[in-house]
C-alpha positions as CSV (number, residue, x, y, z in Angstrom):
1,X,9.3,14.7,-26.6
2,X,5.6,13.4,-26.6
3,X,5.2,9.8,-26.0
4,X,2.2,8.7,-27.9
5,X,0.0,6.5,-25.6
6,X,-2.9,3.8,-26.0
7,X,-5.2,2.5,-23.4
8,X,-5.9,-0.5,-23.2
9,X,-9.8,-1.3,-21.0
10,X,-11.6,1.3,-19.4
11,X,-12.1,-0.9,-16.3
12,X,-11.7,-0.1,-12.6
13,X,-8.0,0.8,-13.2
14,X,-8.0,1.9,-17.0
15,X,-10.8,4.6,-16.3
16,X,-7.8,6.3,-13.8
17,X,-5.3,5.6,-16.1
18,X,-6.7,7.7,-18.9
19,X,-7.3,10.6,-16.1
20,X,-3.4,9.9,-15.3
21,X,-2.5,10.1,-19.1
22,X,-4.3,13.2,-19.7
23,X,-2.9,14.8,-16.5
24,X,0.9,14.1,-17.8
25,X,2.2,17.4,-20.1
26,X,4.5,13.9,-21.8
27,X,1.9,11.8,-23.0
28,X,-0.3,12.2,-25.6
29,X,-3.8,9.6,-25.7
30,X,-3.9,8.4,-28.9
31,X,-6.1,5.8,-28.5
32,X,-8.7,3.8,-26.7
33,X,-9.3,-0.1,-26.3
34,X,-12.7,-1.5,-24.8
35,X,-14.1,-5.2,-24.5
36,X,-17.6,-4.5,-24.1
37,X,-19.7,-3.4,-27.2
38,X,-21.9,-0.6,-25.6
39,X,-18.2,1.9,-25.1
40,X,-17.7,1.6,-28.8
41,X,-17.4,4.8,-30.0
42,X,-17.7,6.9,-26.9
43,X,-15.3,9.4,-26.1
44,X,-12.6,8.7,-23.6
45,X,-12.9,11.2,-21.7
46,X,-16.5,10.1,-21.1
47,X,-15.6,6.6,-20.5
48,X,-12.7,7.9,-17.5
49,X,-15.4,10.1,-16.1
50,X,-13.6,13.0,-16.3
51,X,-16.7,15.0,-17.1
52,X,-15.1,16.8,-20.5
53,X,-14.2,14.8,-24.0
54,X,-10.8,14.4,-25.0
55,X,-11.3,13.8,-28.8
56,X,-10.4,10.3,-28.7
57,X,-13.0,7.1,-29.6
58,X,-13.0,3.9,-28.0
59,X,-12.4,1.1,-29.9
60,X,-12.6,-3.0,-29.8
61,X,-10.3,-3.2,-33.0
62,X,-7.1,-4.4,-32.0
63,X,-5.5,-4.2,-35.5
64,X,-6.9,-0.8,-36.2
65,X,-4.8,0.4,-32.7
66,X,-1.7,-1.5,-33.1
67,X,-1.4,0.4,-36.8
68,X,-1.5,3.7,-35.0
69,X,2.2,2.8,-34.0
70,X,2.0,4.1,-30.7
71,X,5.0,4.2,-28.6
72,X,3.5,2.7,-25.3
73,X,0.5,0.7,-24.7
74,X,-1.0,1.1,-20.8
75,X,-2.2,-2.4,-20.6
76,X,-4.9,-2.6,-17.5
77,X,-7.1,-5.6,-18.6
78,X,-8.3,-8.0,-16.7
79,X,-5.4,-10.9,-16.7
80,X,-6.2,-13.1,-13.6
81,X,-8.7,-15.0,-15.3
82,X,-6.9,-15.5,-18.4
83,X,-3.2,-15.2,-17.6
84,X,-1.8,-17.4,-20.5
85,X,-3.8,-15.5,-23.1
86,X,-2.7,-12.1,-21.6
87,X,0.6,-13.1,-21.8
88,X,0.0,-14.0,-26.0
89,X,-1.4,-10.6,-26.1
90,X,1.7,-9.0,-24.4
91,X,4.2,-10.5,-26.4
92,X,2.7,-10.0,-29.5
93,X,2.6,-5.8,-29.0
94,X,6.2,-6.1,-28.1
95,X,7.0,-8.1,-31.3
96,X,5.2,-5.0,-33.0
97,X,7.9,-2.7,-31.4
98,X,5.2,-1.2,-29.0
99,X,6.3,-1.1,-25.9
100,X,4.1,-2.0,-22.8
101,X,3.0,-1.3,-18.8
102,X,1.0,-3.8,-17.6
103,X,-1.4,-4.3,-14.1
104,X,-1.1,-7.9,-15.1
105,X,-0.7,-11.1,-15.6
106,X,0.9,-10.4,-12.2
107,X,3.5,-13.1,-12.5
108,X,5.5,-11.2,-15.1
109,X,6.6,-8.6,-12.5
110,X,9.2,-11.4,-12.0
111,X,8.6,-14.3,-13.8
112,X,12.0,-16.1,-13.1
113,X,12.0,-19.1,-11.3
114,X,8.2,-18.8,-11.5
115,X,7.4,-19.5,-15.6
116,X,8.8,-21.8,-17.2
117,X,12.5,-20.6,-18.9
118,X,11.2,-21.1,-22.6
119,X,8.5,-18.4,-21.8
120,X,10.3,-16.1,-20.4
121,X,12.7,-16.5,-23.1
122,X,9.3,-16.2,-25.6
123,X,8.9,-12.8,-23.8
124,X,13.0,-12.0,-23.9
125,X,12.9,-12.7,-27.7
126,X,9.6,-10.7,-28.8
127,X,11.3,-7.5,-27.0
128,X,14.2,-8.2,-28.8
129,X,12.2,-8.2,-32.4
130,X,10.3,-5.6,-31.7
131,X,12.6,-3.3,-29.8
132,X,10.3,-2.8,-27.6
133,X,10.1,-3.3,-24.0
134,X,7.7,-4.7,-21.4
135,X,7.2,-3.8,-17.5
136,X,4.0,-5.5,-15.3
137,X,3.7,-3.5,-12.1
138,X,1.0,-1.7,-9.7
139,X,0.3,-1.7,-6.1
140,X,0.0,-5.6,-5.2
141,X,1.8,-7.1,-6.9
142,X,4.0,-4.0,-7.4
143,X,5.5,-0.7,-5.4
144,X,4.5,-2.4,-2.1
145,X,6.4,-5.3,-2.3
146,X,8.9,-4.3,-4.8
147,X,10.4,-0.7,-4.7
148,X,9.4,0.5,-1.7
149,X,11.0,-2.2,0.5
150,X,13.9,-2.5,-1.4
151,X,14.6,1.0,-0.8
152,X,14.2,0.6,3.0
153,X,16.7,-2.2,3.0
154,X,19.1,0.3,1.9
155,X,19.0,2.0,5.0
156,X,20.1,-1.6,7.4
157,X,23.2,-2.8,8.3
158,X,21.9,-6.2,8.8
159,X,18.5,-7.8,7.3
160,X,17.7,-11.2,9.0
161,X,13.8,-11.0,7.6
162,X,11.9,-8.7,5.3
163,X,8.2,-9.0,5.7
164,X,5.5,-7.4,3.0
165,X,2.1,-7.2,4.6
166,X,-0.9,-6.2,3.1
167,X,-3.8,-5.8,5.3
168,X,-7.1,-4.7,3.9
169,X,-10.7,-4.5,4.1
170,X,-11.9,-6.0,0.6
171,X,-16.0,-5.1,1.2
172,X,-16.0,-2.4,-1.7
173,X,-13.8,-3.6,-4.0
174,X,-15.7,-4.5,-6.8
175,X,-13.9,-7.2,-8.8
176,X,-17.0,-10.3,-8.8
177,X,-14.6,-13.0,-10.5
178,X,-11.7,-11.9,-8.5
179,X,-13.6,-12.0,-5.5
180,X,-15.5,-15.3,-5.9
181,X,-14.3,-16.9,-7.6
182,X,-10.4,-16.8,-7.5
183,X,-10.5,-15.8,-3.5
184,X,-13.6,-17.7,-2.6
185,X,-15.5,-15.1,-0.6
186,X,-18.7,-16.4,0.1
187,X,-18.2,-20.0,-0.9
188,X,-18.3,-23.2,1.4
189,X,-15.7,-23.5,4.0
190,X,-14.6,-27.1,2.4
191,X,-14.0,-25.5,-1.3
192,X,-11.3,-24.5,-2.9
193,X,-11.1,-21.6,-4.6
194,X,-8.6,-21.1,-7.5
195,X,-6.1,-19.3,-5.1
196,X,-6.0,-22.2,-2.7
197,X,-4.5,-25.1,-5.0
198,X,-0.9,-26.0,-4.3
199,X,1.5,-23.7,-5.9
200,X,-1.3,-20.8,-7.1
201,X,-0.2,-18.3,-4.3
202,X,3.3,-19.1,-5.5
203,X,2.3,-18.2,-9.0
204,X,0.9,-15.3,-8.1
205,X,2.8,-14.0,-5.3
206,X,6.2,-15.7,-5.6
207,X,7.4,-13.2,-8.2
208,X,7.0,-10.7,-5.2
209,X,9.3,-12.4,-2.9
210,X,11.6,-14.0,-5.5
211,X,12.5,-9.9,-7.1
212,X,13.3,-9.0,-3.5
213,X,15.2,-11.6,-2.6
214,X,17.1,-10.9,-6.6
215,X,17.7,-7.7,-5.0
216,X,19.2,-8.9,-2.1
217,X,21.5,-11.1,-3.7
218,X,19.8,-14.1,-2.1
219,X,19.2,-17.7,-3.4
220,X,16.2,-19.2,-2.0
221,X,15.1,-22.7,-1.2
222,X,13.0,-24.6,-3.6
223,X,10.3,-24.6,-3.8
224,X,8.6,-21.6,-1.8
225,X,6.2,-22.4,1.0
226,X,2.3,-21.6,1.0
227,X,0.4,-20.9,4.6
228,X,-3.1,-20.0,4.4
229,X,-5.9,-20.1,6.9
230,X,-9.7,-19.1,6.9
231,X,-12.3,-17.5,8.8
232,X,-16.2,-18.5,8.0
233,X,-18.3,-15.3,8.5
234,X,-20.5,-15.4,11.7
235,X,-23.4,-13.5,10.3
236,X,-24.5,-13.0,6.2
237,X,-22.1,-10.1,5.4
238,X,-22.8,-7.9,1.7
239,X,-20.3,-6.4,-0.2
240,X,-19.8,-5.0,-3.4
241,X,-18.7,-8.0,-5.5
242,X,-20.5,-10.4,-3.8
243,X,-23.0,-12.0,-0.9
244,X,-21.5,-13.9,1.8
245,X,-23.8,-16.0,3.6
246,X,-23.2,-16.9,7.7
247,X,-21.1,-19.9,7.6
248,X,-19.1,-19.3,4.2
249,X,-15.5,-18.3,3.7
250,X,-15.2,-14.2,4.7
251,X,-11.7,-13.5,5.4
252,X,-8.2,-15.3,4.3
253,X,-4.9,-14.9,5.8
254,X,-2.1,-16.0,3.7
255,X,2.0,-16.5,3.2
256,X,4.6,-17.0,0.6
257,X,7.7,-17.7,2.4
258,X,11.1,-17.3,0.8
259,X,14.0,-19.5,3.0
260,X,17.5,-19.4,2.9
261,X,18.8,-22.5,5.1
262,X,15.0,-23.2,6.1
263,X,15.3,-20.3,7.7
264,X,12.6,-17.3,6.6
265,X,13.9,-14.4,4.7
266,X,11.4,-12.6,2.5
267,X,8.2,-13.4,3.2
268,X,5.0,-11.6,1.3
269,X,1.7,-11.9,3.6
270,X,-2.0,-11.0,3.4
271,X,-4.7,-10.2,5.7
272,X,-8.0,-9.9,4.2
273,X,-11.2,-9.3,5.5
274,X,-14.5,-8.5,3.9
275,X,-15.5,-6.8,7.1
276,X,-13.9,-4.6,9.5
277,X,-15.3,-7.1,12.6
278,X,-13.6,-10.4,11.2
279,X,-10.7,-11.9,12.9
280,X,-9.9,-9.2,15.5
281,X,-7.1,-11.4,16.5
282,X,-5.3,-10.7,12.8
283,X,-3.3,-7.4,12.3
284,X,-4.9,-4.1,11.7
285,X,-3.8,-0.8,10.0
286,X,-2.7,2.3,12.5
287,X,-5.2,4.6,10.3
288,X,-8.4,4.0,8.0
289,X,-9.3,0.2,6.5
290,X,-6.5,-0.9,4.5
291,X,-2.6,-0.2,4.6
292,X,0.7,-2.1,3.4
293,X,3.2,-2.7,6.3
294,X,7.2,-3.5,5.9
295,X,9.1,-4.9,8.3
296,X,12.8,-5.5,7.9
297,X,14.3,-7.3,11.1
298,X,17.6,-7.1,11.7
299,X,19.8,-4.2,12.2
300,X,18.4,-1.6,12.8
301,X,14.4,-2.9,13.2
302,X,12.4,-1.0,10.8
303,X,8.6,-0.9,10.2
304,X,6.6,1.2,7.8
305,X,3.1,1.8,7.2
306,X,1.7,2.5,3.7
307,X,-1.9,4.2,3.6
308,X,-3.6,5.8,0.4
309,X,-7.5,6.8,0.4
310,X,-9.2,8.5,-2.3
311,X,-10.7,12.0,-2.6
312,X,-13.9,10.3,-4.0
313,X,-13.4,6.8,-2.3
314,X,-11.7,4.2,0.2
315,X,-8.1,2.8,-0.2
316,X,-10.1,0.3,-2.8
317,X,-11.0,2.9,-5.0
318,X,-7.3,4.7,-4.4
319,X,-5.6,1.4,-4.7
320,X,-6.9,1.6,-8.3
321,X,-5.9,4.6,-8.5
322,X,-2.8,4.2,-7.5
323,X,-2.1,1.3,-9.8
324,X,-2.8,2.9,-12.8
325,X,-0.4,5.7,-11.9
326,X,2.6,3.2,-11.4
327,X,2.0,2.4,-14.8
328,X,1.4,5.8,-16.3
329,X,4.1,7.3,-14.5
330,X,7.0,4.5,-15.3
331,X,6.1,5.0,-19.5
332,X,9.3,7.0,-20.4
333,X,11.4,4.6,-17.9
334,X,10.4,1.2,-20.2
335,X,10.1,3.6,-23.0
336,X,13.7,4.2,-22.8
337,X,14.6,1.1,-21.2
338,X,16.2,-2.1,-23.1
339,X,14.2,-4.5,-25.1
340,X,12.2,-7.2,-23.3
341,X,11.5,-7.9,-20.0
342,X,11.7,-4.3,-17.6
343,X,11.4,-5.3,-14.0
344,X,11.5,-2.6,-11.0
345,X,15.2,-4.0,-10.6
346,X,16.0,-2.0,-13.9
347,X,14.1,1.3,-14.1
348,X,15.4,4.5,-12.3
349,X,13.9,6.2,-9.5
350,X,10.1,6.7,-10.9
351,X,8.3,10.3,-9.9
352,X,5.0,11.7,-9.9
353,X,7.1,14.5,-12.8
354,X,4.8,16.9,-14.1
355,X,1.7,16.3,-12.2
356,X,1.9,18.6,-8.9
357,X,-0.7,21.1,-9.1
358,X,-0.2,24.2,-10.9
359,X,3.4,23.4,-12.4
């Protein structure tokens, strides 16, 4: 059966996820979303750069999409500036029986103990009248810190710590608000960006350590603990998103920490630079300028190293990439799955089926 699909942005992730659409022989594009006025109209297969039209129009006419009755919506929209209004957004397509995969807000990859019970339960109930499901995943928040350590766990006989590192080189990724002004690359060492007041890294990292320690049957104290610390860039440094004078904020290290006992047990961590030269003292990938590293202490000691780089870019242009493609590939999971809320604690095993070369 064809699930019929619509894309929602045409963004840094969105553009990939039409490719990824197309590319599947089970999903049929049915239609295109857009925020800015000059995609109106074009063709989406112009808009993913694909190089070929796929007889599909872009449109800013949410009522005009939702009537199509699509069977999944690939929701890649910028969230982290507007995480409350993303969230409206979300529940109402599931209240129209449309279900939904979602790069954001980030928070509802697992919201519990996170959002406040009546949302979630706002969320619960708009699956439930629309019969229609929900799943927010990608890369970060998402298979790095979800699937793929769970699955390693499987293989210990004892698990005193598991660690999610992500340790990357941010200079070309190009996400200005993200960059600026929710990380604070480039501003003054004595401001405080977005992510930096109490309980943000919580809200946007704690569903990360709070669905692996759901899937290790673990209760954590309350609330979570918050470590961050900051390096001021020694020279002016350029990147993509934005300029970073000598003497501003260039690289952040930070922690969510998930304790049993006061003792750590799940702990999600970040090392990011916006140049390869910063902080030599901080962790570094085996291979290329950006990797995701596991480690599970305990019995036996186990420690694996993620990479992805793109055929036409770095890991930032593959960690789009590969984003979109955890959604596009996990449609007929949350298509099938129950109404509401889908975390990666309830789909199956999620392949790559019907995309190897050839087949």
């Amino acid at each position: 059966m064809t699930i019929r699909v619509v894309e929602w942005s045409t963004g840094t992730v969105g553009r990939h996820a039409i490719a990824g659409i197309d590319a599947r022989p089970d999903l049929e594009l049915v239609g295109v979303w857009v925020s800015g006025p000059a995609k109106i109209g074009k063709d989406a297969g112009e808009l993913a750069g694909l190089g070929r039209e796929l007889g599909v129009s872009a449109t800013n006419d949410r009522d005009a999409l939702v009537a199509l009755r699509p069977d999944c919506i690939v929701h890649t929209a910028m969230t982290d500036d507007r995480v409350f209004d993303a969230i409206e957004d979300l529940i109402f397509f599931i209240s129209q029986g449309i279900n939904v995969v979602s790069s954001g807000p980030v928070v509802l990859q697992f919201p519990h103990g996170v959002l406040p019970d009546e949302l979630v339960e706002r969320v619960e109930a708009a699956g439930r009248e629309g019969n229609a499901s929900l799943h927010v995943n990608g890369i970060d928040p998402g298979f790095a810190n979800d699937a793929l350590p769970l699955s390693i766990t499987s293989l210990s006989q004892r698990i005193d710590e598991v660690r999610c590192l992500e340790i990357a080189d941010y200079s070309t990724y190009y996400q200005p608000v993200v960059m600026k002004s929710i990380f604070g690359f480039g501003q003054p060492m004595d401001s405080t960006p977005m992510l930096l007041n109490p309980g943000v890294l919580s809200l946007a990292w704690g569903s990360v350590v709070r669905q692996i320690a759901a899937g290790l049957d673990l209760t954590l104290d309350e609330p979570l603990e918050e470590q961050f610390d900051r390096v001021a860039a020694d020279r002016d440094y350029s990147t993509v998103s934005v300029e970073i004078p000598e003497g501003t904020m260039a690289a952040l290290h930070f922690q969510v920490i998930g304790k049993v006992g006061g003792v750590p047990r799940v702990v999600l961590e970040h090392f990011t630079r916006t140049h390869p030269d910063q902080a030599p003292d901080w962790p570094t990938p085996a291979k290329g300028d950006g990797c995701y590293r596991i480690i599970v202490s305990g019995e036996p000691e186990m420690e694996v190293e993620f990479t992805h780089h793109g055929k036409h870019g770095d890991h930032n242009v593959s960690g789009m990439i590969v984003t979109a493609m955890r959604l596009v590939n996990a449609v007929a999971a949350v298509v099938d799955a129950k109404p509401g809320l889908v975390t990666a604690l309830d789909l199956p095993l999620i392949s790559g089926r019907g995309l190897v070369a050839g087949s």
